[in-house]
C-alpha angles and dihedrals in degrees: 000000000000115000101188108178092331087102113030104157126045091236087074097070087062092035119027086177100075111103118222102235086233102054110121094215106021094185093051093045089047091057088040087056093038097049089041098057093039095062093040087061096038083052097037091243132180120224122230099200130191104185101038126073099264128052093224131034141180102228 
């Protein structure tokens, strides 16, 4: 699963909660994140992340 900038600090994989401070809509983007991860975890999913250390994750 792709994240795009829906996770853009490491931090959000703990804690899908924590807003980026440039985030247009920050309510929308922490449901997006919530919900993402969510369903990446429910599918066993691997992540494919721009923003994190490393280019692909286990949530």
């Amino acid at each position: 699963m792709i994240t795009g900038d829906v996770l853009v600090h490491a931090v959000q994989l703990a804690a899908p909660s924590v807003a980026y401070r440039l985030e247009r809509d920050q309510a929308t983007a922490r449901r997006t994140r919530q919900n993402l991860l969510a369903d990446a975890r429910d599918r066993g999913h691997l992540l494919a992340t721009v923003h994190l250390n490393h280019p692909f994750l286990r949530p």
